[in-house]
TORDRENDO-636930 format. One record per residue (C-alpha): x, y negated, z negated; residue number from 1. Coordinates in steps of 0.05 Angstrom, whole numbers. Example, Ala and Ser with C-alpha at 12.3 -4.5 7.8 and 13.67 -1.06 7.14 Angstrom:
BEGIN
SITE     xx     yy     zz   i
SITE    246     90   -156   1
SITE    273     21   -143   2
This chain:
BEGIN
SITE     xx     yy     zz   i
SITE  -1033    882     31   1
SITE   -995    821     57   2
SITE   -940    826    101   3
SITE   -875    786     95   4
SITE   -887    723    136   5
SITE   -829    719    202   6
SITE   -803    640    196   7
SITE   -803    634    278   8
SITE   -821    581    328   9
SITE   -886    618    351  10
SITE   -905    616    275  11
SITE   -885    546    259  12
SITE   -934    522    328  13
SITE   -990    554    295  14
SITE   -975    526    217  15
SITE   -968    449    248  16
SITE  -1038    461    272  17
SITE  -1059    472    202  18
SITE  -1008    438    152  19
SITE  -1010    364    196  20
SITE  -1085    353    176  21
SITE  -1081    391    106  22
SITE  -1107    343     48  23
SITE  -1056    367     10  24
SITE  -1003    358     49  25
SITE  -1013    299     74  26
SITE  -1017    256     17  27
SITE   -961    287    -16  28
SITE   -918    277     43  29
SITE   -888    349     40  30
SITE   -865    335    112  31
SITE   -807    292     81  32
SITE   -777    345     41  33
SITE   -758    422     48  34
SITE   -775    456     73  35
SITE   -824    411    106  36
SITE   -879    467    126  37
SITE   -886    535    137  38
SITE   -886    554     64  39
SITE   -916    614     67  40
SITE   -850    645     96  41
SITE   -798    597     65  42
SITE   -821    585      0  43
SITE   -855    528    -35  44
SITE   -841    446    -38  45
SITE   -774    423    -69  46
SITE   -818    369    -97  47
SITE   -839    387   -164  48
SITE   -903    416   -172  49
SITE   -940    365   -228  50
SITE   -921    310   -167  51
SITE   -966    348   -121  52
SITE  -1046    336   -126  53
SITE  -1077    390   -106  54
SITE  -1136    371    -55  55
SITE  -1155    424     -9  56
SITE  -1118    475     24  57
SITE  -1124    492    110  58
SITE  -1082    553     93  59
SITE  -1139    596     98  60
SITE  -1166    587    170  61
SITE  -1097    584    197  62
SITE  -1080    641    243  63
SITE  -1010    655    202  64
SITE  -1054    667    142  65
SITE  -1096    715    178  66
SITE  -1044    759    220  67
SITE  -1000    772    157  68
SITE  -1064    788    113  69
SITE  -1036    734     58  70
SITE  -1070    720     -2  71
SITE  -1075    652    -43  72
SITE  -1067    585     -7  73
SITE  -1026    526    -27  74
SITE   -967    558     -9  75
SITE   -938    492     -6  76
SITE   -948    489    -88  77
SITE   -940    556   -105  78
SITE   -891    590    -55  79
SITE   -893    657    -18  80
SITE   -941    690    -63  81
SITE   -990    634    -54  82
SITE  -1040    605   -116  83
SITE  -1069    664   -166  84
């Protein structure tokens, strides 16, 4: 079962790894507005979602994803409880 993802520096070090390169995020520049990464403990984009073009998610080979057991991906899209 997932565990609730801890929004600290050690977490956000191993997310830039990850989210910088993304496809997705990237292109949609989700840098530019909040909460600007990390979205698998803070929640998705502001930016609305039919603005966002989906086009590949890192999310799954990042060591966050895999020490908090999270399920999904595109946390940046779809928030904390990732895409169904």
């Amino acid at each position: 079962m997932p565990k609730k993802v801890d929004d600290n520096k050690k977490n956000m070090e191993i997310c830039k790894k990850f989210c910088g390169p993304c496809p997705t995020f990237k292109p949609n520049k989700l840098n530019e507005v909040e909460p600007h990464m990390l979205f698998c403990a803070r929640g998705a984009s502001v930016k609305p979602k039919k603005e966002i073009k989906e086009s590949g998610c890192n999310c799954f080979n990042c060591g966050v994803f895999k020490n908090y057991d999270l399920k999904g991906g595109y946390f940046c899209i779809y928030g904390k409880e990732g895409k169904k």
